[in-house]
MIKOLVEX-549894 format. One line per field, with one value per residue (C-alpha): residue number from 1; residue in one letter; x, y, z. Coordinates in nm, 3 decimals. Each point is the difference from the previous one (the first is absolute). Layout:
<rs>
seq [NUM;...]
type [A;...]
px [X;...]
py [Y;...]
pz [Z;...]
</rs>
This chain:
<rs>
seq [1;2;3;4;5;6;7;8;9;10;11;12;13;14;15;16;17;18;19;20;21;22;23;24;25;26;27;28;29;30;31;32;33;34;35;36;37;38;39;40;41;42;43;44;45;46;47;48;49;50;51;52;53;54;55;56;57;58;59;60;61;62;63;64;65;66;67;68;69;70;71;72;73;74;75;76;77;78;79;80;81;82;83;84;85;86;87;88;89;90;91;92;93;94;95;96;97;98;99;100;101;102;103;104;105;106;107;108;109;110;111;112;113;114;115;116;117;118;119;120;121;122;123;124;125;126;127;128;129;130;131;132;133;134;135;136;137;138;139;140;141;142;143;144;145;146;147;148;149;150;151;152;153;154;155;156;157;158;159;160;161;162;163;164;165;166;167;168;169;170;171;172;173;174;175;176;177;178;179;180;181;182;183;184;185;186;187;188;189;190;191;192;193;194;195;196;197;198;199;200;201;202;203;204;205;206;207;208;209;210;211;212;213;214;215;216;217;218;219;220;221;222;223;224;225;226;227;228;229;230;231;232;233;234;235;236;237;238;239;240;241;242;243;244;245;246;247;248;249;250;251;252;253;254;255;256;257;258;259;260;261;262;263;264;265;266;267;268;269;270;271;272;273;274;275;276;277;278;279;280;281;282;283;284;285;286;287;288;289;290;291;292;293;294;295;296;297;298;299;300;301;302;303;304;305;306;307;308;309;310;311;312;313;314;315;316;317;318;319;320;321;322;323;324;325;326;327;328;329;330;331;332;333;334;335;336;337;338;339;340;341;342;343;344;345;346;347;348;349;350]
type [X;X;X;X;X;X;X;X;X;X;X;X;X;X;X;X;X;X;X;X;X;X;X;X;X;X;X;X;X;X;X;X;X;X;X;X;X;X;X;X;X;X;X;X;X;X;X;X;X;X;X;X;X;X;X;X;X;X;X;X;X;X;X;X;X;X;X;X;X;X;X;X;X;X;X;X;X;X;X;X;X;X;X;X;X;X;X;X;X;X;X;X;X;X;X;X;X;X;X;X;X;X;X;X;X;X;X;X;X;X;X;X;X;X;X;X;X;X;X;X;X;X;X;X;X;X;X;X;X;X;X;X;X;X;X;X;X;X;X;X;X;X;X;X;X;X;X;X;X;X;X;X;X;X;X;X;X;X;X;X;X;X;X;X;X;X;X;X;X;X;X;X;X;X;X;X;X;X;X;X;X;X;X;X;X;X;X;X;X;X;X;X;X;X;X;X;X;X;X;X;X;X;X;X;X;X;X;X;X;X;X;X;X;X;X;X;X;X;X;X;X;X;X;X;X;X;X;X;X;X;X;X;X;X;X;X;X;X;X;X;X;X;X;X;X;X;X;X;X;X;X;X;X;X;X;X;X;X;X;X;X;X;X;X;X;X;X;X;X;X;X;X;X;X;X;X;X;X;X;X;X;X;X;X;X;X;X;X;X;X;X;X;X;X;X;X;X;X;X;X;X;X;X;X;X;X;X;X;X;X;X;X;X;X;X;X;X;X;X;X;X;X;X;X;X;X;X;X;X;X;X;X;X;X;X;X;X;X;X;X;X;X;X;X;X;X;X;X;X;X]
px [7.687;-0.040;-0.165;0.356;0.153;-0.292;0.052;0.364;-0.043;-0.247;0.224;0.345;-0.264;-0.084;0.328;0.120;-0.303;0.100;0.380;-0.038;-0.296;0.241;0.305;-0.200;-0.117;0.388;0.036;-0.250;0.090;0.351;0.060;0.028;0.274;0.156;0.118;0.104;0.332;0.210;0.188;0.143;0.214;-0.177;0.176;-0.218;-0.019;-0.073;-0.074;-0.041;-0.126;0.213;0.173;0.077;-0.290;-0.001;-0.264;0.130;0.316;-0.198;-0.197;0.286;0.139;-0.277;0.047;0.355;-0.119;-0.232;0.244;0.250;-0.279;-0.066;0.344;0.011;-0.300;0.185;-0.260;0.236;0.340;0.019;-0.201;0.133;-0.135;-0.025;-0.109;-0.186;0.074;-0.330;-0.043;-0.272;0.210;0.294;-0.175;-0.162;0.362;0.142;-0.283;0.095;0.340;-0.134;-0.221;0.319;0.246;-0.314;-0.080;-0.285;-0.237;-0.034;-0.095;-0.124;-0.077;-0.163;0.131;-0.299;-0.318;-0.018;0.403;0.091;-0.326;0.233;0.300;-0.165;-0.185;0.298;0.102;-0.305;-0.001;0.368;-0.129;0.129;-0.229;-0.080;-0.121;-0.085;-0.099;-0.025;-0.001;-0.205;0.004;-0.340;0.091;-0.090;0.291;0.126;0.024;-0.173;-0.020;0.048;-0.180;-0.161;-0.362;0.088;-0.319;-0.067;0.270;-0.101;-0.360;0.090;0.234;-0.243;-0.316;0.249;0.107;-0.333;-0.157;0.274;-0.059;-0.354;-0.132;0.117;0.316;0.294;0.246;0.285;0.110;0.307;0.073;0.340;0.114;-0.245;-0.046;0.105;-0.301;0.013;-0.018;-0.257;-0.226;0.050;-0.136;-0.285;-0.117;-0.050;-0.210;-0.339;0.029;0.117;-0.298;-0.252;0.101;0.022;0.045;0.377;0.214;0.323;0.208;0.326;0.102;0.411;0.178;0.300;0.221;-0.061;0.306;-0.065;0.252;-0.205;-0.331;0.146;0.062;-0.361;-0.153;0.170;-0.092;-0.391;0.030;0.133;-0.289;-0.300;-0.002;-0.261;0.015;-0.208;0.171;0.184;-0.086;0.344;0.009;0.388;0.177;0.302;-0.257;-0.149;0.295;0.121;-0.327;0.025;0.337;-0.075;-0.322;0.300;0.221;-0.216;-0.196;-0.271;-0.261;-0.028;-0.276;-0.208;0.210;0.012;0.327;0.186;0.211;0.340;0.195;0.070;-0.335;-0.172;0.258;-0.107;-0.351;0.063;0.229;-0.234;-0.338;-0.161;-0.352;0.128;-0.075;0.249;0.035;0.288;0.179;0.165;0.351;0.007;-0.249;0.375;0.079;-0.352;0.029;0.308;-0.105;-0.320;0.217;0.166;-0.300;-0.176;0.393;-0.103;-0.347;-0.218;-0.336;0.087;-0.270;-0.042;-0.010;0.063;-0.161;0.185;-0.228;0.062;0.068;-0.075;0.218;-0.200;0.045;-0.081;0.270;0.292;0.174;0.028;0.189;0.194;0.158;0.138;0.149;0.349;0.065;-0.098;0.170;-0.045;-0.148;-0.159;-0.310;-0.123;-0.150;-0.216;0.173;0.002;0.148;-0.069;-0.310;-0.173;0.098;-0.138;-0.299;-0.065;0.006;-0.209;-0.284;-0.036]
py [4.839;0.157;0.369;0.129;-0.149;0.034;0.441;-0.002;-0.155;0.263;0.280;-0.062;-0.038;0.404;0.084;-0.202;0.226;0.292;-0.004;-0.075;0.298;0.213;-0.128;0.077;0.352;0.088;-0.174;0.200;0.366;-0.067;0.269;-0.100;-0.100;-0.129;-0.291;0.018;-0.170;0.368;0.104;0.370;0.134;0.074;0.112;0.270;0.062;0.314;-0.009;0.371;0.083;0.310;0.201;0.344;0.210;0.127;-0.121;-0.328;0.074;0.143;-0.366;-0.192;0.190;-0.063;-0.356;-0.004;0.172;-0.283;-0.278;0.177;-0.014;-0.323;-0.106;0.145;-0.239;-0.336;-0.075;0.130;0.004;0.137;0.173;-0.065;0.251;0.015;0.302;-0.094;0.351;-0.013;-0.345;-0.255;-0.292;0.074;0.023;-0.347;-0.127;0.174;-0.143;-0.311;0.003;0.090;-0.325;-0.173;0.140;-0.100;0.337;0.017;0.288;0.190;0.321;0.138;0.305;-0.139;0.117;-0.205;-0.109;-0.272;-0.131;-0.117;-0.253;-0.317;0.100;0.144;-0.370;-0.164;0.181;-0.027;-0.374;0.017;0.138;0.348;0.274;0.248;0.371;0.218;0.333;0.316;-0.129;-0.309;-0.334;-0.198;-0.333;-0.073;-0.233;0.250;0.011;0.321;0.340;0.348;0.314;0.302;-0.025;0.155;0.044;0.184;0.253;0.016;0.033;0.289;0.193;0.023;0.144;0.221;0.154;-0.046;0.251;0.222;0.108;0.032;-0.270;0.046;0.118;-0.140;-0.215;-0.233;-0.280;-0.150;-0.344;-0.238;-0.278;-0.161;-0.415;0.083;-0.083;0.264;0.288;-0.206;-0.059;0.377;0.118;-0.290;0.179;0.307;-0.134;0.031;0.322;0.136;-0.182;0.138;0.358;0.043;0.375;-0.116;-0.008;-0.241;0.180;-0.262;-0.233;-0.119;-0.288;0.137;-0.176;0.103;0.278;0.357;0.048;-0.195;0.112;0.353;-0.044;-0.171;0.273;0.260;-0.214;0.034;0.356;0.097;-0.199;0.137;0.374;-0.069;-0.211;0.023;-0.298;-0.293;-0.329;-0.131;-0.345;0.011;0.312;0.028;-0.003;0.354;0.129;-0.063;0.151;0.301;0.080;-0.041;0.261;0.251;-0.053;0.138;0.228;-0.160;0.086;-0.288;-0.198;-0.268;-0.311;-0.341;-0.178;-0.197;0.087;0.039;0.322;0.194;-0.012;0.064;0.302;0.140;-0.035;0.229;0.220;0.098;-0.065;-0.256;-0.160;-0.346;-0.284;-0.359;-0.304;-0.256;-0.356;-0.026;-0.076;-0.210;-0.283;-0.096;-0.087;-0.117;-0.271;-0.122;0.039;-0.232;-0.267;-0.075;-0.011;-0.222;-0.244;0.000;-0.157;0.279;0.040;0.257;0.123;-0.033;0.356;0.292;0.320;0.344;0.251;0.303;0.330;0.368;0.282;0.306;0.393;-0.077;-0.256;0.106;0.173;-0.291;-0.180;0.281;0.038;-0.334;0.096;0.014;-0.375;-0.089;-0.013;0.310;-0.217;-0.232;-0.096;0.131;-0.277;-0.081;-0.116;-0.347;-0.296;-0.388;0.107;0.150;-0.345;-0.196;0.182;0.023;-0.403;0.022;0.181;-0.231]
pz [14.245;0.318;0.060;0.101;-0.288;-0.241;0.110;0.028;-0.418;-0.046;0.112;-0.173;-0.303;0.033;0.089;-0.321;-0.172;0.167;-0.069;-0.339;-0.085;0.238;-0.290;-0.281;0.160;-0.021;-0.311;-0.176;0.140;-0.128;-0.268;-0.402;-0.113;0.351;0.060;0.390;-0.080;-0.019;0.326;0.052;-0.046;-0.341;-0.307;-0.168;-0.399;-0.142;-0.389;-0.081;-0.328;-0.059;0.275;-0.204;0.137;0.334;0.139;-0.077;0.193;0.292;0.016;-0.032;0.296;0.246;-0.131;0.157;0.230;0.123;-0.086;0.277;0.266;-0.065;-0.035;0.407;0.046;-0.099;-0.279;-0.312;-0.112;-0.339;-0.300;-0.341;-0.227;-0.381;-0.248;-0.359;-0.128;-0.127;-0.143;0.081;-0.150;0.176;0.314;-0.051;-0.055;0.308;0.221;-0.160;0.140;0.362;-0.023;-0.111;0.287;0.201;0.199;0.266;-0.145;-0.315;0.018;-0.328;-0.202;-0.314;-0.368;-0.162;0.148;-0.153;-0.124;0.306;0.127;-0.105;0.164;0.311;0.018;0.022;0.314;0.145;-0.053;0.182;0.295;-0.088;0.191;-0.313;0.129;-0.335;0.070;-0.202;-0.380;0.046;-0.189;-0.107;0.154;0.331;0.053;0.247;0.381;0.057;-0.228;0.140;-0.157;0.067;-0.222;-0.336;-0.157;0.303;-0.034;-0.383;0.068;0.324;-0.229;-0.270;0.191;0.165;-0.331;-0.148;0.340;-0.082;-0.337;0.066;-0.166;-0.383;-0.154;-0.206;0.193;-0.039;0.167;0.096;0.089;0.073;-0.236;-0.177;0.092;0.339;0.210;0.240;-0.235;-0.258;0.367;0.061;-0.392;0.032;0.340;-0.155;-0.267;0.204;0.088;-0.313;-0.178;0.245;-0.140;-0.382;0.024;0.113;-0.337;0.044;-0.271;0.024;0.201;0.070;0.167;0.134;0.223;0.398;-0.102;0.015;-0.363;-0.210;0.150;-0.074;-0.357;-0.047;0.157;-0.240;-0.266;0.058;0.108;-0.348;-0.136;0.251;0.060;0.226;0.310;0.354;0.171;0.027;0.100;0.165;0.110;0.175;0.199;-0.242;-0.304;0.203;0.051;-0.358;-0.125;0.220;-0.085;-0.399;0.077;0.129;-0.262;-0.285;0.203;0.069;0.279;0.277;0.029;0.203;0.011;0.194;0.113;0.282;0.291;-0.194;0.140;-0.319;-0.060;0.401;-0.007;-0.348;0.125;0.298;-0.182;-0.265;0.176;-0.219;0.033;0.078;0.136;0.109;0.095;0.037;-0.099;0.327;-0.033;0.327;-0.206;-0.065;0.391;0.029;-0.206;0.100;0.369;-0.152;-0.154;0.366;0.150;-0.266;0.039;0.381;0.000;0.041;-0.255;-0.214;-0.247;-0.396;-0.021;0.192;-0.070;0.105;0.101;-0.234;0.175;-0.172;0.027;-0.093;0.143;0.303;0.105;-0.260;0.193;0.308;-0.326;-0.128;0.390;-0.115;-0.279;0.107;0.123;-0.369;-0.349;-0.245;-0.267;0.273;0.191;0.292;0.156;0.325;0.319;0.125;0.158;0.084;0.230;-0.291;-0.175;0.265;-0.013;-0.392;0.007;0.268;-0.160;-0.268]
</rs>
């Protein structure tokens, strides 16, 4: 073999290296679950757990919302959406039907954390891009999970309350449906700080649906039961405003009490000056995810998980919220701006 020949063999042989690290590079940042072999325009699946309470409605709409901007972009043509009404085993069956009519992406609110790891498998195993956010599911046979942290928002609302009443006192505390992970991650942050201070008496506890009717009639309940109450540990914004309302009915004087960024609730706050404190599920998570299943379908690395930073609305930014109020439902949310550049950049930072 000659010297030319002998480098010219040597040469292809790292290119022939090169190409094929450089194919396995690409192979290995592809997202879980995806296959590569989809094309846009994708068709989108939305299994929603139940669709009754607003903020439910208010996520679904920035879901369409996203599906129409992306329907502008070439990369999807339709979103087939399905409600539970509150039923994990109907949801498993519905998302069975989407892997069946063979859609792109599933987007997911889960019913059970647990029910639907076979089902959810089997899509993945398709080449079905899976984005759960909110109400998470154990398995990790997802493409990517969307939250805000929980235990964090359990663990803030509780030292918030806890500073309020001064340390000690008798308090209640009011959480969403139990088995639903989001509101069990919510109680289990609180746990800490409610350990590290014994002079804090839980009197009850409910699981209430994210309503402010049933969290009304709970309230009233305890109330009747406990003549004496200095605050209430509120782990969702239509819980608070239920609570606050119930306090009214019989009389009751206001106290310190934790919630989220629902309107009834942000409005009661101002209108009767309460020592609060809030934070929020954004409802966008909804156009989020779906914005994250096209970009998983297209290639890009998408992560496991993506964590939402968690805002606070306190007294010194209410009222930037409240000036809001009026491009939102009664009953609804009042949720943070954003658009495909905050998207972009939430992927980015993780």
């Amino acid at each position: 073999m000659t010297k030319s020949s002998f480098f010219a063999s040597a040469s292809a042989l790292c290119l022939g290296l090169l190409l094929s690290l450089g194919a396995g590079s690409q192979a290995n940042a592809a997202a879980k679950c995806i296959k590569g072999d989809r094309k846009a325009p994708y068709t989108i699946g939305w299994a929603n757990i139940y669709s009754v309470p607003t903020w439910m409605k208010q996520t679904q709409g920035t879901i369409e919302a996203e599906v129409e901007t992306l329907k502008k972009q070439g990369l999807v043509d339709k979103l087939v959406v399905t409600d539970a009404q509150g039923d994990a085993n109907v949801q498993i069956q519905q998302i069975q039907s989407m892997i069946d009519s063979d859609v792109d992406a599933i987007i997911l609110i889960a019913g059970s954390s647990t029910a639907p790891a076979r089902v959810l498998a089997d899509a993945c195993a398709k080449g079905i891009a899976i984005i759960n956010f909110d109400s998470l599911v154990d398995t990790d046979q997802v493409t990517a999970k969307v939250n805000t942290d929980s235990a964090q928002w359990g663990d803030q609302a509780a030292k918030f309350l806890i500073d309020a009443i001064g340390g000690k006192g008798k308090i209640l505390i009011l959480n969403g449906p139990a088995g639903v992970s989001v509101s069990d991650d919510r109680r289990k942050g609180a746990d800490a700080a409610l350990k590290a201070h014994p002079d804090v008496t839980v009197l009850a506890e409910t699981n209430t649906p994210y309503n402010v009717a049933p969290a009304q009639e709970a309230v009233t309940s305890l109330l009747f039961a406990n003549p004496e109450i200095d605050g209430i540990l509120s782990l969702g914004g239509a819980l608070s405003a239920g609570a606050v309302l119930a306090l009214d009915k019989q009389g009751r004087e206001q106290v310190p009490i934790t919630g989220e960024n629902a309107r009834q609730f942000l409005e009661l706050w101002k209108e009767k000056g309460l020592k609060s404190w809030a934070t929020m599920q954004p409802n966008w998570l909804g156009a989020f995810a779906t914005y994250t299943a096209v970009q998983a379908l297209e290639g890009k690395d998408v992560p496991a998980f993506v964590k939402i930073p968690l805002p606070v609305i306190d007294n010194s930014n209410i009222d930037q919220y409240l000036a809001r109020a009026a491009d939102f439902p009664a009953d609804g949310y009042i949720y943070s701006p954003y658009d495909e550049e905050l998207f972009k950049k939430l992927l980015a930072e993780q």
